[in-house]
Structures are given as C-alpha cells and as structure tokens.
C-alpha positions as CSV (number, residue, x, y, z in Angstrom):
1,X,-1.4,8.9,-18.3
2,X,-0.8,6.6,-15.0
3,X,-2.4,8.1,-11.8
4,X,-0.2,10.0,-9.2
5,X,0.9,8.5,-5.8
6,X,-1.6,11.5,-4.7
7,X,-4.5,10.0,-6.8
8,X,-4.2,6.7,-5.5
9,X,-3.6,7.9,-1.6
10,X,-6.9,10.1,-2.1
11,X,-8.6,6.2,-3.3
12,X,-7.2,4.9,-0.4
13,X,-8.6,7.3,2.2
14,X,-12.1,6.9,0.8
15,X,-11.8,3.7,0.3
16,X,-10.2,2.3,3.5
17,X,-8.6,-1.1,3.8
18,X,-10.6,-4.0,5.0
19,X,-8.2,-7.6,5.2
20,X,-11.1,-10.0,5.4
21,X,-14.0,-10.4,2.2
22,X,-17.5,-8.0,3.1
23,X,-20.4,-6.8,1.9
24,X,-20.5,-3.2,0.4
25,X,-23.3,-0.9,1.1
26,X,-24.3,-2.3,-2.8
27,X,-24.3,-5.9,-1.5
28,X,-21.6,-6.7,-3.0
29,X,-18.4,-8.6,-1.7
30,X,-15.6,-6.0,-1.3
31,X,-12.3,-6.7,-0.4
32,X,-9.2,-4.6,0.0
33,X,-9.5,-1.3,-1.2
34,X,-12.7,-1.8,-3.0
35,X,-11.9,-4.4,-5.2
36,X,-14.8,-6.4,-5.9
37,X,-13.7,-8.7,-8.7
38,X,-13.5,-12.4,-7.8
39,X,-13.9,-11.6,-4.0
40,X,-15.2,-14.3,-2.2
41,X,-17.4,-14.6,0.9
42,X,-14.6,-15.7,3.7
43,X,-11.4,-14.7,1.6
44,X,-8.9,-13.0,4.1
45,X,-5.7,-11.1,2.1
46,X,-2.4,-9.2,3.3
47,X,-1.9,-5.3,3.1
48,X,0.4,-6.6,0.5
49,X,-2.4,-8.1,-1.4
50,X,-4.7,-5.0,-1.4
51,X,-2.1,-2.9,-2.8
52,X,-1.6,-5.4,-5.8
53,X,-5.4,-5.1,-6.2
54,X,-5.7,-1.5,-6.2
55,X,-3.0,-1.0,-8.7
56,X,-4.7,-3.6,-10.8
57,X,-8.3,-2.2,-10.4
58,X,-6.4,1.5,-10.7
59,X,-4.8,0.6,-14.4
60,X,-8.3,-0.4,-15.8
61,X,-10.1,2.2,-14.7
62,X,-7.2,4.1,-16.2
63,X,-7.7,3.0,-19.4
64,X,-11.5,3.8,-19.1
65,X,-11.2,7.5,-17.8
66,X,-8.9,7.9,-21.2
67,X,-11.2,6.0,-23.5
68,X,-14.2,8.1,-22.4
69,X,-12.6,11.4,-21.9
70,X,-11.3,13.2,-25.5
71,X,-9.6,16.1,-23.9
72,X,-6.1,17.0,-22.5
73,X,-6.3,16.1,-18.4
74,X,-3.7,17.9,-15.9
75,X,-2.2,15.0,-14.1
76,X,-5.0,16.7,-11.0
77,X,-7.8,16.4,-13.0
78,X,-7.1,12.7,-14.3
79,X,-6.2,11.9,-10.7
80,X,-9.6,13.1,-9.6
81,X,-11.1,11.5,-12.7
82,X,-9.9,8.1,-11.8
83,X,-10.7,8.2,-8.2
84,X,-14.8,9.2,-9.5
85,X,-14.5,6.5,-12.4
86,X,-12.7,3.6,-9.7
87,X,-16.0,4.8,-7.3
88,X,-18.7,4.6,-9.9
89,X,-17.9,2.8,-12.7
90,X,-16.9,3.8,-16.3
91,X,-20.5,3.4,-17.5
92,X,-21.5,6.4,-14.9
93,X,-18.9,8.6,-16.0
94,X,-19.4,8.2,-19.9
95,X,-22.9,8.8,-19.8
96,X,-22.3,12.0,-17.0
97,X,-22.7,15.4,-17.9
98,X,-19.5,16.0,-16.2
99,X,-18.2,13.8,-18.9
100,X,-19.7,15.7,-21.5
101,X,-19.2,19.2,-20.4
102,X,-15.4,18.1,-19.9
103,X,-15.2,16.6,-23.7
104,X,-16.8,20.2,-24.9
105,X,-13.5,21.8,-23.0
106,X,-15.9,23.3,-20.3
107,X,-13.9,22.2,-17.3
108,X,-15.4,24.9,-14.7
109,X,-18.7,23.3,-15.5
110,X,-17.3,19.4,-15.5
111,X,-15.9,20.2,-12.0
112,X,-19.5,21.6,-10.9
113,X,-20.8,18.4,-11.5
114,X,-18.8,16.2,-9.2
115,X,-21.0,17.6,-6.3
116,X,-24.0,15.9,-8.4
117,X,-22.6,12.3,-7.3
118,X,-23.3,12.2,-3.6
119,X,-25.7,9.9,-3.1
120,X,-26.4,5.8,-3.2
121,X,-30.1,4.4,-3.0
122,X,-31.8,7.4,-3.4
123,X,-30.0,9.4,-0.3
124,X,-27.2,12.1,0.0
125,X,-24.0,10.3,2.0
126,X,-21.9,12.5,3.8
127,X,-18.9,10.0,3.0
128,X,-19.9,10.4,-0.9
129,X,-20.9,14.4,-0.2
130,X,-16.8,14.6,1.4
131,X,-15.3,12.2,-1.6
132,X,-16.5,14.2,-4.4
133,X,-15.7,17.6,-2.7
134,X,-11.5,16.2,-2.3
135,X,-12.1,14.9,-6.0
136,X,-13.6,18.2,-7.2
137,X,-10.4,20.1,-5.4
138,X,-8.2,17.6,-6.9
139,X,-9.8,18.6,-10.2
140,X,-9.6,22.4,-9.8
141,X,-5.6,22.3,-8.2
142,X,-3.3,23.8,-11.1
143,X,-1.1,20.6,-12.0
C-alpha cells in the first residue's frame, strides 16, 4: 500500500512547513515537514525540497506501518496509520495497544486508542489532542 494524496495532505497540515532547520518541541532539529534526518542547525531548503523529504520519510514509515500491522488496512485506515507512525515513530506503534487490538481484527477498539496519544512530556497538547482526533476519523471513514 502507498499512502493517499489525502494521507499525506492530513501530514502536511499537522505538520506545517518550516524552510529554515529548528528545534522541535523534542529538541530536535526539524526541517520541512518534520523530517529530522540529517537536518542541520542553519540548513535552509525550498518548498520543493520538503516535498522530496516528506515523500522520502512517508515511504519508510510505509514500510514500517506494514511490517508491524498483520491485518488487511482500508486505504483510510493505512492513511491514518501512517500519519500516527510518521508522528511517533514505528517503535510507538508496534508496542501500542492500538497496534495490538488492530492485529486481533478489533478495529473499533484500535481506533479508540488513537485518543490515548495526545500528549509529549507528561502533558495533553491540544495540537496532538486535534491530530489524533482527524487520524482517528481518517481511521473510522469507510474507504
């Protein structure tokens, strides 16, 4: 599976699109659309640039959603799954209960547990609260 033009606009929006290298809320350098490999402190790129990274980034986090998740994915679900997975990591989402609920075939209770992943350092974000609410709709929309 590949993700949707609508997957990857609802990555973008949460996202957002920063030209110039900065520091995530993590402390880590960011660029783009939250690409963080090989960013460097300074590095400036073109909108042109960002979407290269994103589709990179996108097509290995891809290949992790499908390596961790055993069942068959409406093109929604996947979407949503690789917009959680490009946000938190592979390693968050194979040792989720949403993951494990999902690869029991108990998708009302995977999509319950996006609302679980709204917070960073100990507190609830209303950015991450808002991002996993779109994902979990993503998730639920017949596809």
């Amino acid at each position: 599976m590949r993700t949707s033009q609508q997957g990857l606009d609802l990555i973008k929006s949460f996202e957002g699109l920063r030209l110039s290298a900065y520091k995530c809320p993590a402390d880590v350098w960011t660029i783009g659309y939250g690409t963080t490999a090989g960013v460097q402190p300074g590095q400036v790129i073109t909108p042109e640039r960002a979407e290269e990274l994103l589709r990179d980034d996108v097509t290995k986090v891809e290949a992790q959603v499908l390596r961790v998740i055993k069942v068959p994915l409406t093109q929604s679900q996947f979407d949503a799954l690789v917009s959680f997975t490009y946000n938190l990591g592979a390693g968050n989402l194979a040792n989720s209960t949403l993951a494990r609920l999902l690869n029991a075939g108990d998708y009302l209770g995977a999509a319950a547990q996006f609302d679980r992943w709204n917070k960073a350092g100990g507190k609830v974000l209303k950015g991450l609260v808002a991002r996993r609410a779109a994902e979990r709709a993503m998730f639920e929309a017949a596809s």
